[in-house]
N, C-alpha and C positions, 0 to 999 in steps of 0.2 A: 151490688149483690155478689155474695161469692157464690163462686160454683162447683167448688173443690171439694165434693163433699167429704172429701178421705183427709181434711187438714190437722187431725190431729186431736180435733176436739171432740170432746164424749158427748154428742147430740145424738137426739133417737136416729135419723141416718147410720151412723155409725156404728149403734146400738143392732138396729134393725141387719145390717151388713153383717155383724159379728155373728146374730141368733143363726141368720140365713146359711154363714159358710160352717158354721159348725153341725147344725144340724142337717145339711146335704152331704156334709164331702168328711162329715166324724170330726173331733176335734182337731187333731194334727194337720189335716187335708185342710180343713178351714182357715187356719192361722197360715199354711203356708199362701193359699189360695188370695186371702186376704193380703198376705205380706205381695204377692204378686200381682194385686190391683192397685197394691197403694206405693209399689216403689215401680215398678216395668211399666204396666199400663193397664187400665181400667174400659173395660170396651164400654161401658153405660156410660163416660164422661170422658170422648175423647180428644177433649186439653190438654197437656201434657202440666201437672202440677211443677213443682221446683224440684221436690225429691224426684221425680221419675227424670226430669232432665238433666238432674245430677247423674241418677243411674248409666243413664243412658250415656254421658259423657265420659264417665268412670268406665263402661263396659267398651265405648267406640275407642275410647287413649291406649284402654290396655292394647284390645285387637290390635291396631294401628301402629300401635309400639310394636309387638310381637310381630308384624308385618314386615314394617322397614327393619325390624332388625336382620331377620331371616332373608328379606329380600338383599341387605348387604352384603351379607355371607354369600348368597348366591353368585352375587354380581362381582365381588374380591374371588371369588374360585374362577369365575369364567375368565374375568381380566389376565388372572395367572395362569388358566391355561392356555389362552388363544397369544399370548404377548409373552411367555416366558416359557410353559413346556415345550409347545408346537415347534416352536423357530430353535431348539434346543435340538428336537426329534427328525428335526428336517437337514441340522448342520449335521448330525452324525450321520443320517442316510445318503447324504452328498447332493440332496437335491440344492441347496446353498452350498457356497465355503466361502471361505476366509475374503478379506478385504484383498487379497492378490487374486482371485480367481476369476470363473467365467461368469457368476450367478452370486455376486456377492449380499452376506444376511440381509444388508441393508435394505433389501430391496422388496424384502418379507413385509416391511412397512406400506406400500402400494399394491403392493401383489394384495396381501392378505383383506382389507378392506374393497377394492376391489369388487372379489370373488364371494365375498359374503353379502356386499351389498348388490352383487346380480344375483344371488341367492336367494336375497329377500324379496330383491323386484319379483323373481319368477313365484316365491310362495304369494305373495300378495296378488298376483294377476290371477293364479290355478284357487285360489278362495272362492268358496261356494257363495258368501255374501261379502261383498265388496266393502274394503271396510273406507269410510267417511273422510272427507278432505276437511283439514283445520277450516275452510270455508262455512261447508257443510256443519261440520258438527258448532260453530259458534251459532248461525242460525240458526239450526235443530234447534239446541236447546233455550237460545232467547225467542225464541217465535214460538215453538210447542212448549216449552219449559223438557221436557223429557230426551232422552236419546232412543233409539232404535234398539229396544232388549237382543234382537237376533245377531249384532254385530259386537259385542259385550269381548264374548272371549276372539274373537279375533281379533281387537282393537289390544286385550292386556296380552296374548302371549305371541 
């Protein structure tokens, strides 16, 4: 038995849907209302038909694109400036110098990771919710299926 009743086909369902969203929501609001139960999602039949999985696929690639592409730019700016401005701004301040001196650049490569990774340990310890050890979070989510919503944005930034 199907149960899609938004398949395409002209049955009274259909019929009855169409009368329904045009004479509630005027005819414009109807057809959009309609176009938005039968391509996004349908709260009376909630299967996800083929179109609406399409949609939603179509809608999750573009996001996801427009994501990692923004998220690279971000990550090409910081690379350039923590590994190429910094150790630039540091050689002309004198806090480095040259390969004959007291504090040669070189040394920017140890110093620098470092100082950012005791950075990070003291931001991760002063977090109001602790954020979840690769242990934790694989059992989390095969044991409960879900993660811990309250630890979300501490875990992305």
């Amino acid at each position: 038995q199907d149960y899609d009743h938004n398949d395409g086909d002209d049955d009274a369902t259909d019929d009855e849907e169409r009368t329904r969203g045009s004479t509630l929501y005027g005819d414009d609001l109807g057809i959009v209302w309609q176009t938005l139960h039968r391509c996004v999602y349908d709260p009376s039949n909630p299967e996800f038909s083929s179109t609406q999985q399409f949609t939603w696929a179509v809608v999750l690639g573009v996001f996801f694109g427009v994501f990692t592409a923004v998220w690279g730019v971000i990550i090409e700016g910081c690379v350039e400036v923590v590994w190429v401005d910094v150790p630039e701004r540091l050689l002309e301040a004198g806090v480095f110098t040259d390969l004959d001196g007291w504090l040669p650049l070189p040394h920017y490569m140890w110093i620098c990771p470092a100082v950012l990774g005791g950075l990070l340990a003291w931001i991760t310890v002063k977090l109001p919710k602790t954020i979840p050890d690769q242990n934790e979070w694989i059992e989390t989510i095969h044991r409960v299926g879900v993660l811990r919503h309250d630890t979300f944005y501490s875990i992305i930034f």
